[in-house]
NUMARDREN-648432 format. One record per residue (C-alpha): x, y, z; residue number from 1; residue in three letters. Coordinates in Angstrom, 3 decimals, m for minus. Layout:
BEGIN
{{X,Y,Z},NUM,ALA},
...
***
This chain:
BEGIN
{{m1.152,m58.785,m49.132},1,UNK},
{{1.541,m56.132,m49.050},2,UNK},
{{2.063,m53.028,m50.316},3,UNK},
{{5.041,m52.278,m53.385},4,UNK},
{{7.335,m49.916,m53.409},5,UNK},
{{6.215,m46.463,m53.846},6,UNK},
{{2.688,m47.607,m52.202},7,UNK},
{{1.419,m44.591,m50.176},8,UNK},
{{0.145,m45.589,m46.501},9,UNK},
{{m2.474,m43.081,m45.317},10,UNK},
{{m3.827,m43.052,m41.976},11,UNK},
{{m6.613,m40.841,m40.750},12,UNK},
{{m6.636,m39.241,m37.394},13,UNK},
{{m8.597,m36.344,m35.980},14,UNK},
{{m8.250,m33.034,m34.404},15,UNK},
{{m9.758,m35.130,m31.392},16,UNK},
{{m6.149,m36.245,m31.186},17,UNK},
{{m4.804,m33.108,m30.100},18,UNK},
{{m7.644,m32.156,m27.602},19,UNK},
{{m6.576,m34.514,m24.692},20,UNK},
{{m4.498,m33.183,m22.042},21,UNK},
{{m0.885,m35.012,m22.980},22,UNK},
{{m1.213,m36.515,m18.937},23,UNK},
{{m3.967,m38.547,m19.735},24,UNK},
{{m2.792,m40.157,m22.940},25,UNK},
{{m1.609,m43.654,m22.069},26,UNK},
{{1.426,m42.878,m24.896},27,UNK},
{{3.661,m45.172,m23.175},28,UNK},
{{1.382,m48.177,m23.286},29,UNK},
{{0.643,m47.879,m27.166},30,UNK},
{{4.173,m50.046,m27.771},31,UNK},
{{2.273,m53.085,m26.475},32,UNK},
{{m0.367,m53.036,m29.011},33,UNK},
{{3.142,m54.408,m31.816},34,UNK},
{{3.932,m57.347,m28.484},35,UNK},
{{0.912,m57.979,m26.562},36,UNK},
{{m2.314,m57.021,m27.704},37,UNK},
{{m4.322,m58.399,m25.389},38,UNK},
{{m2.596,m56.269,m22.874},39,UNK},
{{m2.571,m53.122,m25.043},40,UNK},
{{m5.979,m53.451,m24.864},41,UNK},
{{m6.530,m54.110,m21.044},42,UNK},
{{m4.611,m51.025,m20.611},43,UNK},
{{m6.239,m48.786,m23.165},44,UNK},
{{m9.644,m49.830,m21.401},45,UNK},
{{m7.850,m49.048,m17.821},46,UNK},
{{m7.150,m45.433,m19.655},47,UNK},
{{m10.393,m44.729,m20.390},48,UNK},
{{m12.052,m45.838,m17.161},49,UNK},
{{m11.238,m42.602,m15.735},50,UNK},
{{m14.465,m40.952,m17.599},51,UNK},
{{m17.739,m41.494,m16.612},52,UNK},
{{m19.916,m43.926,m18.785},53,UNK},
{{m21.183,m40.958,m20.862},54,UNK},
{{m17.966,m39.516,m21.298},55,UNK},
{{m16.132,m42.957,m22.276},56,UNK},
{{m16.677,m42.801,m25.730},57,UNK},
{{m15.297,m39.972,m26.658},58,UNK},
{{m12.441,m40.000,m24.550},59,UNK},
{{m11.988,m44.052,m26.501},60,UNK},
{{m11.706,m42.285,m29.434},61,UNK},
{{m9.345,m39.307,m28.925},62,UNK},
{{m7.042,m42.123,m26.789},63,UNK},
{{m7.393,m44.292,m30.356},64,UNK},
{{m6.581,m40.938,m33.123},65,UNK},
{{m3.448,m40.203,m30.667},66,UNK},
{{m2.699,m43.671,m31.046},67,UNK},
{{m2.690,m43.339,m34.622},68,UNK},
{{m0.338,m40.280,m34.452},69,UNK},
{{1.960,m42.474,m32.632},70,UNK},
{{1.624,m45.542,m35.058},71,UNK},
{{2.773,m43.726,m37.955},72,UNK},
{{5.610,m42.007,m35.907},73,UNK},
{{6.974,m44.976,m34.562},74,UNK},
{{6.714,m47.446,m37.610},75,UNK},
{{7.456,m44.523,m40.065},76,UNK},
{{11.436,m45.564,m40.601},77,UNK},
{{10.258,m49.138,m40.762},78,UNK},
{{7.723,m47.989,m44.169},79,UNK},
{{9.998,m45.658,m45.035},80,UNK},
{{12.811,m48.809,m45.320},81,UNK},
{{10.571,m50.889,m47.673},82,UNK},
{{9.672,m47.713,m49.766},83,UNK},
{{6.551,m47.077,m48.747},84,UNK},
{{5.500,m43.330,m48.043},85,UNK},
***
């Protein structure tokens, strides 16, 4: 399915997106989640490794809503071009 033209795109994030320190946000491994998933994955797992087990969740999901701040950065031209908003 695709969207027409006009379609609105709306992605939901968190304030947990803004609470990690910018030096632990794997930011420049989110590309390979539009190449290689399998190794956006692998690497987004590496990223969170750093917590403790009770901590990984959490830090999973703030890694994943600052992922979706970058997704809908990065591909906003690209939407944007087919006349989505």
């Amino acid at each position: 399915a695709s969207a027409g033209e006009g379609a609105a795109i709306v992605n939901v994030a968190s304030m947990a997106a803004h609470m990690l320190p910018a030096e632990i946000i794997p930011t420049s491994k989110f590309p390979l989640a539009l190449v290689d998933p399998d190794q956006f994955l692998a690497e987004m797992a590496t990223a969170c490794a750093i917590a403790p087990d009770e901590a990984r969740s959490g830090l999973a999901y703030a890694i994943s809503k600052s992922f979706v701040r970058w997704y809908s950065t990065s591909q906003a031209e690209r939407f944007n071009g087919r006349g989505l908003r």
